[in-house]
C-alpha positions in Angstrom: -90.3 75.6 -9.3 -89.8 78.4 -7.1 -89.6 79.4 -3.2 -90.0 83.2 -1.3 -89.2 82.7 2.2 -91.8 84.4 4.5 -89.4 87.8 4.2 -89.4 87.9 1.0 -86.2 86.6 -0.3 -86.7 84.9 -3.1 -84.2 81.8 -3.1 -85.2 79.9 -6.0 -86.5 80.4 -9.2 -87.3 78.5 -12.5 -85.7 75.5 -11.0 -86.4 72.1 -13.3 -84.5 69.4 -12.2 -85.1 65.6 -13.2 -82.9 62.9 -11.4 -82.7 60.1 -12.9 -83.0 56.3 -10.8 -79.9 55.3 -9.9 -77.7 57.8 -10.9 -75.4 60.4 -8.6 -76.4 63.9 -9.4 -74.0 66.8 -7.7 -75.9 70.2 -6.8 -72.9 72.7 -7.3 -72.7 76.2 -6.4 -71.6 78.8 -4.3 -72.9 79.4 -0.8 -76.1 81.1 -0.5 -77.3 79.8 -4.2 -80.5 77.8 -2.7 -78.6 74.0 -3.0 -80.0 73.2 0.5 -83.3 75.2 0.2 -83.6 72.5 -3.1 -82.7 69.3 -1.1 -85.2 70.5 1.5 -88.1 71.0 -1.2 -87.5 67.2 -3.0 -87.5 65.9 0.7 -90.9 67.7 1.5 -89.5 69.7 4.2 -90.3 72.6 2.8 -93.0 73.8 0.1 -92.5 75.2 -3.0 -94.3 78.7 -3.5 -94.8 78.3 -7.3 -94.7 75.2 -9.0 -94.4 70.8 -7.8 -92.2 68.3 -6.7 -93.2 64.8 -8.5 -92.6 61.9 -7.8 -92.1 58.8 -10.3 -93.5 61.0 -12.7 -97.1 61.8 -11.2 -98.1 64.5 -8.6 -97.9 62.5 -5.3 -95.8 62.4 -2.0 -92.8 59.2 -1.8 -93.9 56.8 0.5 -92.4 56.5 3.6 -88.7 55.4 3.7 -88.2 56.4 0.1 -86.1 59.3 0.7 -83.0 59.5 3.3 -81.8 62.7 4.0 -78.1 62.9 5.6 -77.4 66.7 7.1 -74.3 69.2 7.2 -74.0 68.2 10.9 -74.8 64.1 12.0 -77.3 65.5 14.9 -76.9 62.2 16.6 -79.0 61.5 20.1 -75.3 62.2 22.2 -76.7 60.5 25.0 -77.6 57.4 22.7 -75.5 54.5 21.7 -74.7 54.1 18.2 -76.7 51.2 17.2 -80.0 53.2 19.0 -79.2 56.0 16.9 -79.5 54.0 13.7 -82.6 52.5 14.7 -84.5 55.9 15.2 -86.6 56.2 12.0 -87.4 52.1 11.9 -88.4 52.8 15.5 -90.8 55.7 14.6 -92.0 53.5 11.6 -92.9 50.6 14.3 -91.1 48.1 12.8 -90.6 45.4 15.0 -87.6 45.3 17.3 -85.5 42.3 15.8 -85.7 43.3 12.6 -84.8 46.6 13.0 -81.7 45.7 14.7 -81.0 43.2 12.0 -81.9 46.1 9.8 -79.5 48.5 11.7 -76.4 46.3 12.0 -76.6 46.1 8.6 -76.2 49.2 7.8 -73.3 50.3 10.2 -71.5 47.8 8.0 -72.2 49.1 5.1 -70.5 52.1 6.1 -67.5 50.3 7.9 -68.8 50.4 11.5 -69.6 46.7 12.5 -68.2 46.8 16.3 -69.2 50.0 17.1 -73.1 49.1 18.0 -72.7 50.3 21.6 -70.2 53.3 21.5 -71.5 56.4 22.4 -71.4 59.6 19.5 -68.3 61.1 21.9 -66.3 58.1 21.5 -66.5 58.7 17.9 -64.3 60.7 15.8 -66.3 63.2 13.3 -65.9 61.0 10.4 -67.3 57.7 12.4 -70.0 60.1 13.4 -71.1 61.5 10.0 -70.9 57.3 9.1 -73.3 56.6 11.5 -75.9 59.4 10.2 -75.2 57.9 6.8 -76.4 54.5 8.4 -79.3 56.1 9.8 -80.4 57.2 6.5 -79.6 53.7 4.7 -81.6 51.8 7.2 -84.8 52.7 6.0 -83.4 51.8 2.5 -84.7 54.5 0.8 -84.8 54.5 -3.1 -82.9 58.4 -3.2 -80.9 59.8 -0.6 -79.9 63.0 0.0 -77.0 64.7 1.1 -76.4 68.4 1.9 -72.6 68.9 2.1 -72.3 65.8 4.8 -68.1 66.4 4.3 -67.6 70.0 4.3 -65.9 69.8 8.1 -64.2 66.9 7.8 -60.1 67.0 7.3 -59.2 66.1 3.7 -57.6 62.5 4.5 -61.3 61.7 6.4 -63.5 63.5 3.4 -61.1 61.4 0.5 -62.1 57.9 2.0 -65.1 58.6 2.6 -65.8 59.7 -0.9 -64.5 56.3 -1.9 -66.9 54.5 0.8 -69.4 56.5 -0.5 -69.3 55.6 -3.8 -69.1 51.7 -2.7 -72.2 51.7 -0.8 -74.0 53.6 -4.2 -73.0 50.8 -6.0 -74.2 48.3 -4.0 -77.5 49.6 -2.5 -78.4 51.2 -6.7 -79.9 54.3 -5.7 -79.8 57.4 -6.9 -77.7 60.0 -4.9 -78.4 63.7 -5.0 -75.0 65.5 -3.3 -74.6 69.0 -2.8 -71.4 70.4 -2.8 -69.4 73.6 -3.3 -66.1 70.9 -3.9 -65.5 70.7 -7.9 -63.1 68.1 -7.1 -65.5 66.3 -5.4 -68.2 66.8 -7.3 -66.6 65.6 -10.8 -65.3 62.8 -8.5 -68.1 61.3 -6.8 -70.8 62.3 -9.7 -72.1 60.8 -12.9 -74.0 64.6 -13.9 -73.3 68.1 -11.9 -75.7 70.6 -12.2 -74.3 74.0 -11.7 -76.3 76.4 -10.1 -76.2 80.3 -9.9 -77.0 82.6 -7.0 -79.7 85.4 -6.1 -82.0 83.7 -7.1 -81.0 80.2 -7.2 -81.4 78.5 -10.3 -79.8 75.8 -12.5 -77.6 77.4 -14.6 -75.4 74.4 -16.6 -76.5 70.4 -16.6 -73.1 68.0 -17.2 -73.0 64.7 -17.8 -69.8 63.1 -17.0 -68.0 60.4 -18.9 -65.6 58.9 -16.3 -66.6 55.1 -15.9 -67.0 53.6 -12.7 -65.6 52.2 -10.0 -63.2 55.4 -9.7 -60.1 55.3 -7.1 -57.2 57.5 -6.7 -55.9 56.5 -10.0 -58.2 58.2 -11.7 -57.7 61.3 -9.6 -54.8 61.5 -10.6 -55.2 61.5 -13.8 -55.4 63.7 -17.2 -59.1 63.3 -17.5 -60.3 64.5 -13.9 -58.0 66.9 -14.8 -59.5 68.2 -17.9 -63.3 67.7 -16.3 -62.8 69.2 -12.9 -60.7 72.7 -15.5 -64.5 72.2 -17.5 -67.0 72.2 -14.2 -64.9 75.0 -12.6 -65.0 77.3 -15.8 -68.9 76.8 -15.9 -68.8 77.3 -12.0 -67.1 80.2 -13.0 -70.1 81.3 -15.7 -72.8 80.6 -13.1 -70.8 82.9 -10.6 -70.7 85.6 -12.8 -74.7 85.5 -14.0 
């Protein structure tokens, strides 16, 4: 698969990339190497210029719900409460009112924010914020989600837990995760495969599976064999870099 932007740039090129249900696939790469042009053509936002997105193996669109996208930024409705932000998309969708905020409530406790139905986005700290987009994506309970860099501004303390909370809610809901990242640490941390991509054009470069068994914690961190995988992903970071 490939995509020119109407300049001409050509951002990606020969990309061929299979995700697997329920597993937690890291894009990883340096800036500018098409990881977010990718997320945008598997969500549909975008079209390929050469070449198909498939879905569940044959050549048509997800239904509706089946893909949840969470952004850089949590673009919350500022002048919204929290629990009518999470509503949104089941409000679009016409589902009816009660079981939406069944629906809803739900999912802000999933991600640690029962109580916080009726704050407002500014009462929130950037974290809370970015949980509440994460909510807004699980509420439609989609069967992939995906995630461009949704912890690149946070402080470290913040992105750390909710790595861990992130990984919780994977386990629980069972669907398959597509992250980007430029993070090796986070990305041998959080994921059960990294695919390495390389810039100008964008394409994947490496495909790794990773061994570490789940649930992970900070024990494993610290420990000889994140170690020894995060040294392996940033050498083959390194390879893709230089390409």
């Amino acid at each position: 698969m490939a995509k020119r932007f109407a300049n001409g740039t050509l951002a990606l090129t020969g990309l061929d990339l299979d995700v697997r249900p329920g597993e937690f696939l890291s894009l990883l790469g340096p800036s500018g190497c098409g990881k977010s042009t990718a997320l945008r053509l598997i969500a549909g936002l975008a079209a390929p210029s050469d070449g198909r997105v498939r879905w569940d193996g044959h050549d048509r669109p997800p239904r509706p719900g089946d893909i949840g996208f969470v952004f850089q930024e949590p673009t919350l409705m500022p002048w919204a409460r929290v629990l009518a932000n999470v509503t949104l998309p089941l409000r679009l969708g016409h589902t009816p009112r009660g079981e939406a905020l069944d629906r809803a409530r739900e999912a802000l406790a999933l991600v640690g924010l029962a109580g916080f139905e009726r704050a407002f986005p500014r009462e929130l700290s950037g974290g809370m914020r970015m949980r509440v987009s994460i909510a807004r994506a699980l509420v439609m309970r989609p069967r992939l989600l995906l995630m461009d860099e949704p912890f690149a501004a946070l402080d470290e303390i913040t992105r750390l837990k909710l790595n861990d909370d992130l990984l919780a809610v994977w386990a629980e809901r069972g669907l398959a995760i597509v992250f980007v990242t430029h993070s090796v640490y986070e990305s041998v941390y959080l994921s059960s495969r990294v695919a390495i991509m390389a810039a100008r054009p964008g394409r994947i470069v490496e495909d790794r599976a990773l061994a570490a068994a789940y649930p992970r914690s900070a024990a494993f961190r610290h420990g000889a064999a994140y170690g020894a995988q995060c040294a392996e992903i940033s050498a083959a970071l390194g390879r893709a870099m230089a390409a």
